[in-house]
C-alpha positions as a printed Julia matrix, in Angstrom:
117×3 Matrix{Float64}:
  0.0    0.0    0.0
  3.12   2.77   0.66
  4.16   1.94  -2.67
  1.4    3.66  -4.54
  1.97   6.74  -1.95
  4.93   7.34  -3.85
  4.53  11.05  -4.74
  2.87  12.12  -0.7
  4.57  15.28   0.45
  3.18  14.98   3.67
  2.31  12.46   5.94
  1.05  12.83   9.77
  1.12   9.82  11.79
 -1.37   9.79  14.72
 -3.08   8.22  17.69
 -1.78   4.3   16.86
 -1.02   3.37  20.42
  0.47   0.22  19.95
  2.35   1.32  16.97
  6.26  -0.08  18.22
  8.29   0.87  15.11
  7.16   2.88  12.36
  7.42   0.41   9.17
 10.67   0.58   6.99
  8.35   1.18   3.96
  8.35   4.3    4.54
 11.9    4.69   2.85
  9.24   4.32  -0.43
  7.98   8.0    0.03
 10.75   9.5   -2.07
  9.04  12.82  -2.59
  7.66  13.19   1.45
  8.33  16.73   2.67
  6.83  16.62   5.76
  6.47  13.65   8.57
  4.55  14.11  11.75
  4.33  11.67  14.55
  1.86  11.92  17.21
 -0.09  10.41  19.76
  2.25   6.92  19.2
  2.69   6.19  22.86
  4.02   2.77  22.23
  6.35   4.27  19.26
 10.36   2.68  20.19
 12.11   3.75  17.36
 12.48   4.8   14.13
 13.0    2.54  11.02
 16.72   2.57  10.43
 16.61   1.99   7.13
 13.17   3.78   6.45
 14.56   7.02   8.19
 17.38   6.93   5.25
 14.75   6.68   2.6
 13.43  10.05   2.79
 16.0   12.06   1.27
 13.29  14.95   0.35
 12.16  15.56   3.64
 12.46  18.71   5.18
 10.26  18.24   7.96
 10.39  16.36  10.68
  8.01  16.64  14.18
  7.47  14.38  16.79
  5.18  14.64  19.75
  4.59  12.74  22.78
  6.73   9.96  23.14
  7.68   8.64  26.27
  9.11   5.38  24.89
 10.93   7.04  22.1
 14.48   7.05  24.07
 17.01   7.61  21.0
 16.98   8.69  17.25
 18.79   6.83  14.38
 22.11   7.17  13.04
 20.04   8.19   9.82
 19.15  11.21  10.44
 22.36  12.02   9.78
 21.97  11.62   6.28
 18.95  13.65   5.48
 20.76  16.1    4.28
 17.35  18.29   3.01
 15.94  18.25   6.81
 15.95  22.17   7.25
 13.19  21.24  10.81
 13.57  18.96  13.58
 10.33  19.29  16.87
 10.05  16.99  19.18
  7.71  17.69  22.18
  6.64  15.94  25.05
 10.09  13.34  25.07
 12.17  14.47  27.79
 14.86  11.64  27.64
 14.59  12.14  23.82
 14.73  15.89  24.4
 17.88  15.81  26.67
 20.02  13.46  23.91
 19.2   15.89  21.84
 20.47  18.86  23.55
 22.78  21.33  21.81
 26.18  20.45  21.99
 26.2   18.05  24.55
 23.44  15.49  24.62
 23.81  12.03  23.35
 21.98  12.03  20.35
 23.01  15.75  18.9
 25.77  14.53  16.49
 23.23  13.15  14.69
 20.92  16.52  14.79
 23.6   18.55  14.47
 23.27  19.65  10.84
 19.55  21.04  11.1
 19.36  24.58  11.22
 16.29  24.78  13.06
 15.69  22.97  16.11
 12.66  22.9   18.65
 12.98  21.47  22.12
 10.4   21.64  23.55
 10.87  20.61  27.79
């Protein structure tokens, strides 16, 4: 079915609580712009793979994850990502703090950044 999605710009993502892993078809949505997670309270991770995939994104907000402890080494490579938000996700929101928290290398290259604590 996220095959024939293949030209979706943007794509919100809500209220599945018992969603663990979002699926690695995403990496399909070539021409997604915008990703919104919310309302996932099981949500673990991101798709390694799947995170890599969207190479047009540019934005990328996540809200209300308390199980949501890290984010993938792929973020690293969406190079278009010009927005990162995550809210409610205060481990996830401390990795991700400027300079020093675990996860920023991987954040690092976003110009804007909203952390919300």
């Amino acid at each position: 079915m996220v095959k024939s999605l293949a030209n979706l710009k943007y794509l919100k993502i809500s209220g599945l609580c018992n969603l663990k892993e979002l699926p690695s078809s995403l990496a399909s949505l070539n021409a997604l712009k915008s990703l919104e997670i919310e309302s996932c309270y099981a949500l673990e991770s991101l798709p390694e793979e799947g995170v890599k995939g969207l190479t047009s994104l540019t934005e990328l907000s996540i809200f209300c994850y308390e199980m949501l402890k890290c984010l993938r080494e792929g973020l690293q490579h969406l190079t278009a990502l010009t927005s990162l938000s995550i809210s409610r996700s205060p481990i996830l929101e401390k990795r991700c703090e400027k300079g020093i928290g675990e996860d920023w290398h991987k954040i690092a290259h976003i110009p804007y950044l909203k952390l919300h604590e």
